[in-house]
KOLMIRO-489173 format. One record per residue (C-alpha): x, y, z. Coordinates in nm, 4 decimals. Layout:
REM KOLMIRO-489173
<<X; Y; Z>>;
...
//
This chain:
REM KOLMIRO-489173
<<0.2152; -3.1568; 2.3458>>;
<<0.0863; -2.8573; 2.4464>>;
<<0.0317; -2.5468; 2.2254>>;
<<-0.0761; -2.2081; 2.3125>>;
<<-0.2318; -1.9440; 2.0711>>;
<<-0.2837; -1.6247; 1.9899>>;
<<-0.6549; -1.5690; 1.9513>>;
<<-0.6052; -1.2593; 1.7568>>;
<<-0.4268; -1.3994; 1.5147>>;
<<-0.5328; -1.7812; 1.5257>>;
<<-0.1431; -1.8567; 1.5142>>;
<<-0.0140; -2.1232; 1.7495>>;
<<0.3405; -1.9441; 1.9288>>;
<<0.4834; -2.1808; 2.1296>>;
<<0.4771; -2.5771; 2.1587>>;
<<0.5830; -2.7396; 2.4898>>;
<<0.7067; -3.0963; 2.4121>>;
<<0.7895; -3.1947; 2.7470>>;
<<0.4981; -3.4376; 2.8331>>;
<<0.6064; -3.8580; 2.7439>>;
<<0.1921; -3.9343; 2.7159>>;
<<-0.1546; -3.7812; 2.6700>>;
<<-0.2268; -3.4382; 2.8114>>;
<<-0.5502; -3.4437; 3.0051>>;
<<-0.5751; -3.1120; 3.1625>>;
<<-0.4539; -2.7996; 3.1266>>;
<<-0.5120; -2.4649; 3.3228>>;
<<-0.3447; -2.0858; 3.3600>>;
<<-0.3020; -1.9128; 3.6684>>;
<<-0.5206; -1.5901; 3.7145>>;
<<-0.1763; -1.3573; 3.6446>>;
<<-0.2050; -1.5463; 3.2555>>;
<<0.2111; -1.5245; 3.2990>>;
<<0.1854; -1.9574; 3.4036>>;
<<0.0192; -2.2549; 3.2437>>;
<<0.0139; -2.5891; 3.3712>>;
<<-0.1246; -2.9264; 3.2194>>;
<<-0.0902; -3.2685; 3.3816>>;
<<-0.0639; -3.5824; 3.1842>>;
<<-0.1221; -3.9264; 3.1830>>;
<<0.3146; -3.9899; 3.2324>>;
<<0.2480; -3.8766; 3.5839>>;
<<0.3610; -3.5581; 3.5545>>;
<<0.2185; -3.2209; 3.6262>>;
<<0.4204; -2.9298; 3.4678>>;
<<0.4131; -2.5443; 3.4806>>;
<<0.5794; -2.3576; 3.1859>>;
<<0.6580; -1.9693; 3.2049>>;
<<0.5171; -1.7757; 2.8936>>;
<<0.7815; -1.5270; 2.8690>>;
<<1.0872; -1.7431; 2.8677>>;
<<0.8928; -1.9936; 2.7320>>;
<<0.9960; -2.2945; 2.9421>>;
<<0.9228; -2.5592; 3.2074>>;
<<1.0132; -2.4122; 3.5599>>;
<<0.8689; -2.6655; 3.7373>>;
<<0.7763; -3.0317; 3.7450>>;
<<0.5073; -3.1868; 4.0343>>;
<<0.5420; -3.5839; 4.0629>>;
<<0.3490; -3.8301; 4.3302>>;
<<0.5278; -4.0923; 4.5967>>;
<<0.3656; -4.3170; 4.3439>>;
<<0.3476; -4.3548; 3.9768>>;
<<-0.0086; -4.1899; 3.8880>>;
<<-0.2005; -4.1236; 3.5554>>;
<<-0.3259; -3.7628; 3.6408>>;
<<-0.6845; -3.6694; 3.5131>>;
<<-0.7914; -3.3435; 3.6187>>;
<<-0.5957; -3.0099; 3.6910>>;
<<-0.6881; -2.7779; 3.9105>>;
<<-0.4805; -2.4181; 4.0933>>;
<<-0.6412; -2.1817; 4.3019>>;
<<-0.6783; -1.8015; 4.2633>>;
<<-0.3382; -1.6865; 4.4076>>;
<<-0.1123; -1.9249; 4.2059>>;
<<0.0495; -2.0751; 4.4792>>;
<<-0.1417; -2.4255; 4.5315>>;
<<-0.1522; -2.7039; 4.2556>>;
<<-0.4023; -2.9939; 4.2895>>;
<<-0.4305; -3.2983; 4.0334>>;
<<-0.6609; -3.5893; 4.0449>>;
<<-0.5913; -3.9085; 3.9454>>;
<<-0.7394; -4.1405; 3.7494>>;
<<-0.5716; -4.5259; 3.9168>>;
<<-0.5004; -4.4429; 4.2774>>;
<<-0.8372; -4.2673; 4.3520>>;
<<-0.6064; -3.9395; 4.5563>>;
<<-0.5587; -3.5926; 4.5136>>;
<<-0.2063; -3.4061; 4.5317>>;
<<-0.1233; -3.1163; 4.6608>>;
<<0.1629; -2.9257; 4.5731>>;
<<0.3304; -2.5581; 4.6135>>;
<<0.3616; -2.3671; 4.3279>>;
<<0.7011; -2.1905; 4.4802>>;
<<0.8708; -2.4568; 4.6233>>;
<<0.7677; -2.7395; 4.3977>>;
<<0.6915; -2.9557; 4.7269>>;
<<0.4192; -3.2364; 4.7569>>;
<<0.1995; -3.0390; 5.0687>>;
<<-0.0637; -3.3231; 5.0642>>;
<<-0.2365; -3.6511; 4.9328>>;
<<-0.6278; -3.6598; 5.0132>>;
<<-0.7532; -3.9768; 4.9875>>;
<<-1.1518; -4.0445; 5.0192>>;
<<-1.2652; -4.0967; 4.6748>>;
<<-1.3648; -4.4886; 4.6126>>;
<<-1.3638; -4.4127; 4.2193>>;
<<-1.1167; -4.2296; 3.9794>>;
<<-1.1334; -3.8644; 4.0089>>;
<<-1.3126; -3.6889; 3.7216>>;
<<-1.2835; -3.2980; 3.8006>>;
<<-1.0775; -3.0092; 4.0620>>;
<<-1.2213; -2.6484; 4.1237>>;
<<-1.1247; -2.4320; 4.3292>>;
<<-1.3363; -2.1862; 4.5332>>;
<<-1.1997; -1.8332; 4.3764>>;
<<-1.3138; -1.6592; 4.7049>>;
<<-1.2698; -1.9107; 4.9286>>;
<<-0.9788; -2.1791; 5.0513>>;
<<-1.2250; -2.5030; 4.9135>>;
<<-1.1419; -2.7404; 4.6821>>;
<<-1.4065; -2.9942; 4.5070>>;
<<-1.3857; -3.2388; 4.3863>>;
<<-1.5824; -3.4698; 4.1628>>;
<<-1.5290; -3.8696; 4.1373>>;
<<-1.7037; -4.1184; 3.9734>>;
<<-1.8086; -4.2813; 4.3151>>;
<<-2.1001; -4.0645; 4.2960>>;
<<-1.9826; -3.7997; 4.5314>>;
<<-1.8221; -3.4103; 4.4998>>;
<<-1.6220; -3.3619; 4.8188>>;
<<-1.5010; -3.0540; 4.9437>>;
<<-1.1971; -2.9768; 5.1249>>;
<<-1.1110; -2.7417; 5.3490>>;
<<-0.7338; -2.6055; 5.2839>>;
<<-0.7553; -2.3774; 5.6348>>;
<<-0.8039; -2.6550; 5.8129>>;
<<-0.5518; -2.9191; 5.7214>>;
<<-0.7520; -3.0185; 5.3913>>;
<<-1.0333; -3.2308; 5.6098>>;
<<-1.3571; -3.3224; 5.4371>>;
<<-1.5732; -2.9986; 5.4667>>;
<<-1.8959; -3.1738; 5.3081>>;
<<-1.9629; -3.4371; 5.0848>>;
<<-2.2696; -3.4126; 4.8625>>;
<<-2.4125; -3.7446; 4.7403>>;
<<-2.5584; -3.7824; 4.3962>>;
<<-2.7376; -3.9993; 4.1915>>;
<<-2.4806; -4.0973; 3.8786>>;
<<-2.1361; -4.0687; 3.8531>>;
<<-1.9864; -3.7321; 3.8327>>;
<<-1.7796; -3.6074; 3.5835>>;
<<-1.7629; -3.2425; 3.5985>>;
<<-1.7481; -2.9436; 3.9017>>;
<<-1.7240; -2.5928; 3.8239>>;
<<-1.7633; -2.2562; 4.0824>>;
<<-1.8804; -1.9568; 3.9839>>;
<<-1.6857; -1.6970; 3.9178>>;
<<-1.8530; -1.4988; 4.2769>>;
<<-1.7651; -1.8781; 4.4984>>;
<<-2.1156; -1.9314; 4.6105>>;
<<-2.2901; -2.1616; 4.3492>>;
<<-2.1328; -2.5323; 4.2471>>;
<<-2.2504; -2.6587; 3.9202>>;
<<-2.2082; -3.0364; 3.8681>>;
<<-2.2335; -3.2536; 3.5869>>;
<<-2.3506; -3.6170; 3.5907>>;
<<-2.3230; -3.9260; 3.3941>>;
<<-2.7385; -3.9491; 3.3830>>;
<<-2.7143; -3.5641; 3.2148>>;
<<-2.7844; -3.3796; 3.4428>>;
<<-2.6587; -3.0281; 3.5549>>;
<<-2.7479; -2.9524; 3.9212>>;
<<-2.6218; -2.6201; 4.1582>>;
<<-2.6002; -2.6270; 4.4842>>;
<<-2.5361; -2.3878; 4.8082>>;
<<-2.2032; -2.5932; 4.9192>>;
<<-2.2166; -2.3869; 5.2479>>;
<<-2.5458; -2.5753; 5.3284>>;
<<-2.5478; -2.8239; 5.0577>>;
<<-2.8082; -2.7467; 4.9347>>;
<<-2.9091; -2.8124; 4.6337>>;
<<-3.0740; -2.5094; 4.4610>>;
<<-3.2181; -2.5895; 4.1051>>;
<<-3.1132; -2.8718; 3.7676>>;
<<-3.1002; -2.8853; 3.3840>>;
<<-3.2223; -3.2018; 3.1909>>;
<<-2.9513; -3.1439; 2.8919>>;
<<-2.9339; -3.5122; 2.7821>>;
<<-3.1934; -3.3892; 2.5158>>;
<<-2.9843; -3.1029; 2.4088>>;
<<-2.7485; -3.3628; 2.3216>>;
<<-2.9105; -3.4637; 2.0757>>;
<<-2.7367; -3.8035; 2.0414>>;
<<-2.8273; -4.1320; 1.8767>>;
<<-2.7346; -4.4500; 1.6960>>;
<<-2.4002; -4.4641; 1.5533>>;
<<-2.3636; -4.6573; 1.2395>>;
<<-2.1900; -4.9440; 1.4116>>;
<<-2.3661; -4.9836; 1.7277>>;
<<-2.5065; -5.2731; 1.8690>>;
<<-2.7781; -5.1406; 2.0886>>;
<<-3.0585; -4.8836; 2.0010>>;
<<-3.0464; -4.5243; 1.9918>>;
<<-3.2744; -4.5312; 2.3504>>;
<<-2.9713; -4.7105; 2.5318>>;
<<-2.7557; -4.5357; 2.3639>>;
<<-2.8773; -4.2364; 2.4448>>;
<<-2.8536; -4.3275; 2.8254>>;
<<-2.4884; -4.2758; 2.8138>>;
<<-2.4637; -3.9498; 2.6557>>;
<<-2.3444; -3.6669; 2.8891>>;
<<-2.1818; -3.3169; 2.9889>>;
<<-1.8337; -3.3526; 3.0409>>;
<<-1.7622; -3.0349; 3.0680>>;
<<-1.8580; -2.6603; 3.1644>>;
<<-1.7944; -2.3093; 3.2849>>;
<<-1.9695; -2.0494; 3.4333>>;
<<-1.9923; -1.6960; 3.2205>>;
<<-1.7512; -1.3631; 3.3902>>;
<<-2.0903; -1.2752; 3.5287>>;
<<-2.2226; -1.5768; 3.6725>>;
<<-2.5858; -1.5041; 3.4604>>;
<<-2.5304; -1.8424; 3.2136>>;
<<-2.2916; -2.1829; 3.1670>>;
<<-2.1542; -2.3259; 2.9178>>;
<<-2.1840; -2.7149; 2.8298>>;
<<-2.0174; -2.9547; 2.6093>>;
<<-1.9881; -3.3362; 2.6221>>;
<<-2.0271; -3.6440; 2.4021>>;
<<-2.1939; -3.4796; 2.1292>>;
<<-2.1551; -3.1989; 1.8447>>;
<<-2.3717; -2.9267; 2.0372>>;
<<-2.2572; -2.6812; 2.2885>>;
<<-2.5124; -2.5298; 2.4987>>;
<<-2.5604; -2.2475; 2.7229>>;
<<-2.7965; -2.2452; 2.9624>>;
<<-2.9813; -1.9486; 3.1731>>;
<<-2.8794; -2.0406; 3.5478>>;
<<-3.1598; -1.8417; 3.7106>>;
<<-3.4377; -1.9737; 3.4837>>;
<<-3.2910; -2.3147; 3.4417>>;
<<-3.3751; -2.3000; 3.0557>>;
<<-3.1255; -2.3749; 2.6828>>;
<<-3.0482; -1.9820; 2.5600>>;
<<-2.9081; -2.1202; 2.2736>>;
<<-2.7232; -2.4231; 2.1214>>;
<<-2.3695; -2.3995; 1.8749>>;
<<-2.3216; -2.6866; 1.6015>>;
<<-1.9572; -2.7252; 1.6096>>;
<<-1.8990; -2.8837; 1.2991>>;
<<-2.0726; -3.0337; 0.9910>>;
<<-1.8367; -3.2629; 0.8641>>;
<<-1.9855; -3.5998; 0.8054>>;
<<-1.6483; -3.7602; 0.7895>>;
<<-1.7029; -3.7969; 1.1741>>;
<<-1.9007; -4.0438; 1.3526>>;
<<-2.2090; -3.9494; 1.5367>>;
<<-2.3027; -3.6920; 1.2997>>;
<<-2.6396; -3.7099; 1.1584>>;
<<-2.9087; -3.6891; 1.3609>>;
<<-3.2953; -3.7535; 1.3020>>;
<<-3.5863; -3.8062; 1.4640>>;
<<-3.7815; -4.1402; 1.4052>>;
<<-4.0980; -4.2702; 1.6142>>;
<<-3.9531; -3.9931; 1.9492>>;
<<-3.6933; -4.1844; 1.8663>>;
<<-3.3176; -4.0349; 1.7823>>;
<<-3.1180; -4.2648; 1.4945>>;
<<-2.7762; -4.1596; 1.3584>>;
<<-2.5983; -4.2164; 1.0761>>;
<<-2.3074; -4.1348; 0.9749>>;
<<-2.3028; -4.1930; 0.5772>>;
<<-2.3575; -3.8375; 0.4221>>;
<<-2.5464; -3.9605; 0.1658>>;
<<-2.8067; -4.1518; 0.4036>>;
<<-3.0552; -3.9156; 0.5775>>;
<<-3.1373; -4.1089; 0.8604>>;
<<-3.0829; -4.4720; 0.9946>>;
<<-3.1186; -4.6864; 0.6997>>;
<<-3.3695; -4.9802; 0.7880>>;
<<-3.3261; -5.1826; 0.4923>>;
<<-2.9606; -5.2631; 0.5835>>;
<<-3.0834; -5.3928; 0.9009>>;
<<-3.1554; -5.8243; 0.8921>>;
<<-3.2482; -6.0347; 1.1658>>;
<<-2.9062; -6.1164; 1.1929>>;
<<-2.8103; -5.7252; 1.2776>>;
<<-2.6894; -5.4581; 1.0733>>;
<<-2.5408; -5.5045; 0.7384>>;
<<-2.2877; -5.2631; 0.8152>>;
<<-2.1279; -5.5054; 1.0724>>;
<<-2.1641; -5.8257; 0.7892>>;
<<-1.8285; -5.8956; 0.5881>>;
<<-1.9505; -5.9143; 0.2406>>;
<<-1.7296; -6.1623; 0.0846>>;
<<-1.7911; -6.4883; -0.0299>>;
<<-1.5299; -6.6623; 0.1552>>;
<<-1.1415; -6.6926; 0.1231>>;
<<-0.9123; -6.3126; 0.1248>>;
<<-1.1658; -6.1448; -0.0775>>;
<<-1.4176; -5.9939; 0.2231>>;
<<-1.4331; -5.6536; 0.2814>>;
<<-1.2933; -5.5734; 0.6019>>;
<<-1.4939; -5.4842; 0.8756>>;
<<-1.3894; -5.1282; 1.0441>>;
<<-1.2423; -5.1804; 1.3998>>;
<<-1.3854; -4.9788; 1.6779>>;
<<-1.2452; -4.6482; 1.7473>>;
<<-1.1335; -4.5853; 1.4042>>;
<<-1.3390; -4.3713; 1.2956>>;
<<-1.3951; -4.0557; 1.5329>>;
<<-1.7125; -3.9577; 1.6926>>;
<<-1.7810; -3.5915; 1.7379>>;
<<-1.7136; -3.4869; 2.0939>>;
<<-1.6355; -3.1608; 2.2811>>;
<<-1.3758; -3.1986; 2.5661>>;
<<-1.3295; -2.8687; 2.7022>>;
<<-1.5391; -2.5638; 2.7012>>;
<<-1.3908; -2.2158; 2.8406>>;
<<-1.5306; -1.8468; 2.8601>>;
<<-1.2681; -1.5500; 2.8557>>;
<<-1.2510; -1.2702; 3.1446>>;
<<-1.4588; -1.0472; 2.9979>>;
<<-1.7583; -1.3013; 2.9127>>;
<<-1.7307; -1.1484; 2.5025>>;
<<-1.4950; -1.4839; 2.3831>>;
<<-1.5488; -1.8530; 2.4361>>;
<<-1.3239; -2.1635; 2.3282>>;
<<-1.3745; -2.5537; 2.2595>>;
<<-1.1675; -2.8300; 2.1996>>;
<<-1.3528; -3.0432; 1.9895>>;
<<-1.2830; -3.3390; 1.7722>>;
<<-1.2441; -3.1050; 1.4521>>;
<<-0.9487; -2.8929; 1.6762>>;
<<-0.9823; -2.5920; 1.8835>>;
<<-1.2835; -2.2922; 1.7764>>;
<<-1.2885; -1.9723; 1.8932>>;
<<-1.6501; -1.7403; 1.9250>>;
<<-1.6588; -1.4283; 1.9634>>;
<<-1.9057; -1.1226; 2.0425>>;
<<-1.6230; -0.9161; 1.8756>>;
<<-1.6129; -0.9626; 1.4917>>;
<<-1.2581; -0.7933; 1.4808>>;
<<-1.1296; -1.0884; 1.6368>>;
<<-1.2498; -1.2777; 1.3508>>;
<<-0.9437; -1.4228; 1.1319>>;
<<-1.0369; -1.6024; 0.7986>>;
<<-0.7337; -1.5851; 0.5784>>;
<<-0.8002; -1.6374; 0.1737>>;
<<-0.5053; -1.8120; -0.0171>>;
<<-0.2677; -1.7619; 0.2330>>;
<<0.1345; -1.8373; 0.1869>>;
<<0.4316; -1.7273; 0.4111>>;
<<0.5244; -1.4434; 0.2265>>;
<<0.1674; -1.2556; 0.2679>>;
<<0.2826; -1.0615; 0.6066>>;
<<0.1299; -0.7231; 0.7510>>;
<<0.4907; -0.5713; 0.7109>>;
<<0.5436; -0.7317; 0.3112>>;
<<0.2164; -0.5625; 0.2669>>;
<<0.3549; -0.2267; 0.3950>>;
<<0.6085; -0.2716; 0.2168>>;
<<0.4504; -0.2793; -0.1430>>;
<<0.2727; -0.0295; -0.0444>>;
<<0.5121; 0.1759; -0.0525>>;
<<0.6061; 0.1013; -0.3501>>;
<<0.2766; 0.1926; -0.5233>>;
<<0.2416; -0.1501; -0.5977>>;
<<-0.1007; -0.0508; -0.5723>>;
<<-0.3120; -0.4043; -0.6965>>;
<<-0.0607; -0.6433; -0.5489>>;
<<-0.0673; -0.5153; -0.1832>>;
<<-0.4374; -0.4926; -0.2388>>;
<<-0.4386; -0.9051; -0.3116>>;
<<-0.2105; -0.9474; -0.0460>>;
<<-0.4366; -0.7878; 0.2329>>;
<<-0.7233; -0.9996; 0.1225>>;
<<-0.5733; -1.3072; 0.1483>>;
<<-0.4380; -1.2157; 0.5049>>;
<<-0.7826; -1.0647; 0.5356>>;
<<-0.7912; -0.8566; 0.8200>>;
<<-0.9867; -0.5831; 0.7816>>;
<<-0.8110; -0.2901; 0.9476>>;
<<-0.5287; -0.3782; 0.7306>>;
<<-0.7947; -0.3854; 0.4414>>;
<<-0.8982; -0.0636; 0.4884>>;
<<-0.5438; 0.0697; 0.5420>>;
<<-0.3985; -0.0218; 0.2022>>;
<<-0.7348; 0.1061; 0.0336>>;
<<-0.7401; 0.4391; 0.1633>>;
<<-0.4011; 0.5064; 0.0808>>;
<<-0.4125; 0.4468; -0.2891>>;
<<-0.4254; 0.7710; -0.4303>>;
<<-0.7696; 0.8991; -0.5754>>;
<<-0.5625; 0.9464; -0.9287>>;
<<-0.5240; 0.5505; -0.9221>>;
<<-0.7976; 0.3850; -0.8564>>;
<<-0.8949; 0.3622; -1.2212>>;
<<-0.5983; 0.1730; -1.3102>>;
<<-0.6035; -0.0373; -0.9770>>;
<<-0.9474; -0.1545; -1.0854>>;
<<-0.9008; -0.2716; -1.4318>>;
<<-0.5970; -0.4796; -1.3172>>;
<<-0.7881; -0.6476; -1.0122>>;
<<-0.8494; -0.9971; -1.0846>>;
<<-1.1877; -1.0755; -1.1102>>;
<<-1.1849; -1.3079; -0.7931>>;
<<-1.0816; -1.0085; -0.5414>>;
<<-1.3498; -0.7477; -0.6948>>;
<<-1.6423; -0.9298; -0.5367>>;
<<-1.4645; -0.9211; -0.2039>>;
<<-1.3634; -0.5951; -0.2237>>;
<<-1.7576; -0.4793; -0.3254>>;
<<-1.8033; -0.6415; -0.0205>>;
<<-1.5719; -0.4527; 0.2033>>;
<<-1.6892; -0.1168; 0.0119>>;
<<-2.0442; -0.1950; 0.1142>>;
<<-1.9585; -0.2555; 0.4986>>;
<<-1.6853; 0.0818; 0.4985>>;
<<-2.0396; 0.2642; 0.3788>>;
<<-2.1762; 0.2288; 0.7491>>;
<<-1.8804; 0.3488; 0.9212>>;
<<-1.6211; 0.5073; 0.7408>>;
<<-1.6528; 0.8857; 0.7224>>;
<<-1.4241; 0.8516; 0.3620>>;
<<-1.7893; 0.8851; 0.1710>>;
<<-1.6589; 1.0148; -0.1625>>;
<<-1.3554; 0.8131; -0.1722>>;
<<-1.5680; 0.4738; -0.1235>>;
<<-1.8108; 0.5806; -0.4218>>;
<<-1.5482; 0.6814; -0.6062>>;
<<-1.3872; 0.3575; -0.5726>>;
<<-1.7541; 0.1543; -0.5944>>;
<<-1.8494; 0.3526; -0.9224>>;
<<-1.5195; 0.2258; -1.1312>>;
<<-1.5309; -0.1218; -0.9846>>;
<<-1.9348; -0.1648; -1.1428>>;
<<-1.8279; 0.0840; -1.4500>>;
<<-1.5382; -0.2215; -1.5059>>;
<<-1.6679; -0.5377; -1.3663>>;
<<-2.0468; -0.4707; -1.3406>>;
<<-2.0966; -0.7300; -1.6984>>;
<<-1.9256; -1.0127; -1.5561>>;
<<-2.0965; -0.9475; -1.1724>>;
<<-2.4375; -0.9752; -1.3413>>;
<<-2.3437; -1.3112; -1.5600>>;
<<-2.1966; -1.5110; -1.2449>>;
//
């Protein structure tokens, strides 16, 4: 499936069911009016967000698992990797038509960009090479840059004249592609921060060896990238100085695999037990770990031994800035997060069911429901509509609004009064409406 969403309201508004298999990739053109994704059922597809519908459907000559997406800055040219045949497709956008298949890679291809100034594609393969291809001149082999691990992610930036690229080994180098050149490199596999999983069989050093970035993107200025890979850290990085400007924990939920990390001798040990801090070497024997021993005594009574892959490990997939550089997304094992420079954007609904709408809210409103539409904008929480239902109960009722507020929505609405103080030029009415709230509830605030 694919889903699109609103990231003002956090609400998913269309679902595009199209796809038979896994969706690996998916990108929007730079009008925003097209998406595409390309799957693993061979399939690339474009779907139109106003009618909200597949208008077009790319195939190869050959049944292909497609695992990277890529279209350049005018819309019109599609390109898709894939994963078993080691090519690259070309199609056009308008006519649907298979332009090209550029062959070269000797490993499955990892990653597509294309140059937003320029008519270059790269792309990145785990052969240990990033080729680029020249579209002006019948999509020959402009350069080919030769690195030291397998490569798993390219990305341009945003002005066309840096390449970042990712590597199995963790590294993030740039280079001048018009000279290739290359021009400076990150050591992030410490940012990872990864370690030993519960049930692994080697030690958190050689496990540690295959941690990575898989992905990344360049901020609307250029300035800083993003990174995300096979741990729960996302990092951006200073391009010019080459240094970590800071690092997100995506999630704390110890459910996941690959979650708690420590350090033990300068060496990193995970597991993933809540309740156990770090590794725990008293479950470990000459035989192994305990936590890879069935414990039974023979015959149907053993406790079953998890199977690999059961249990997920905490891993970001995708990492994308917005246009403007404020806004940044991830699609991590725990779903997809949104940050934000902009705390309007920020949507944390309290209690919510189907009937708590910005026009049912309006609606009591008007009917001097006073307290009810009150309780109702909390739970949809969104402040402007907060501060919109407050300021329109009249001065005359805000005695009787208060003593009939349950006691969960007074803290929260404290809360709001307190942040209104800064900004609101409604002085009086906020005191007025602080002052009764502490005259009524101030006895029960003080015993909690």
């Amino acid at each position: 499936q694919v889903k699109v969403w609103n990231t003002s309201s956090s609400f998913c508004f269309v679902t595009f069911t199209e796809h038979k298999s896994g969706v690996t990739a998916v990108t929007f053109t730079s009008t925003g009016y097209v998406v595409l994704s390309a799957s693993l059922d061979g399939t690339v597809r474009a779907f139109d967000l106003h009618r909200y519908r597949n208008f077009r459907t790319f195939t190869s000559p050959r049944p292909s698992q497609f695992s990277c997406l890529a279209v350049d800055s005018s819309g019109e040219i599609v390109a898709a990797g894939s994963q078993d045949s080691f090519e690259i497709f070309i199609w056009s956008m308008q006519s649907g038509r298979l332009l090209d298949v550029l062959a070269g890679h000797e490993g499955p291809i990892s990653s597509l960009s294309f140059n937003p100034m320029k008519c270059v594609l790269a792309s990145a393969s785990w052969d240990k090479t990033v080729k680029l291809w020249d579209m002006l001149d019948s999509w020959r082999t402009k350069e080919t840059l030769i690195m030291n691990s397998d490569v798993l992610v390219v990305a341009f930036r945003p002005d066309g004249r840096e390449l970042a690229v990712a590597a199995l080994n963790g590294q993030i180098t740039f280079w001048d592609h018009e000279n290739a050149v290359q021009t400076g490199s990150i050591e992030g596999r410490h940012d990872l921060q990864m370690g030993r999983k519960e049930l692994d069989k080697i030690t958190a050093k050689q496990a540690a060896k295959g941690k990575s970035f898989t992905t990344l993107c360049y901020s609307a200025d250029g300035q800083s990238i993003l990174a995300g890979g096979l741990s729960k850290f996302v990092c951006i990085y200073n391009v010019k100085e080459q240094i970590l400007v800071k690092k997100f924990e995506i999630s704390c939920n110890h459910s996941l695999d690959a979650m708690e990390v420590c350090e033990h001798r300068s060496l990193f040990f995970i597991s993933s037990p809540p309740q156990n801090f770090c590794f725990d070497r008293r479950k470990m024997t000459e035989f192994g770990s305990m936590a890879l021993i069935d414990e039974g005594g023979g015959g149907d009574e053993g406790v079953a031994i998890p199977l690999p892959g059961v249990k997920r490990e905490i891993r970001v997939t995708c990492v994308r800035f917005c246009p403007t550089g404020r806004n940044w997304a991830a699609t991590t094992t725990e779903g997809l997060l949104l940050y934000s420079l902009d705390s309007g954007l920020i949507f944390d609904p309290f209690e919510l069911d189907i009937d708590v709408t910005p026009s049912n809210i309006r609606k009591t409103l008007s009917q001097k429901e006073y307290t009810v539409a009150i309780v109702m904008a909390f739970k949809l929480n969104e402040k402007k509509l907060i501060q919109e239902v407050i300021e329109a109960v009249p001065s005359s009722e805000i005695d009787v609004v208060c003593s009939s507020l349950p006691d969960l929505y007074v803290e929260k609405l404290l809360e709001f009064l307190a942040s209104a103080f800064e900004t609101s030029c409604h002085l009086e009415f906020y005191l007025i409406w602080a002052n009764k709230l502490l005259m009524l509830h101030g006895q029960k605030l003080k015993t909690r």
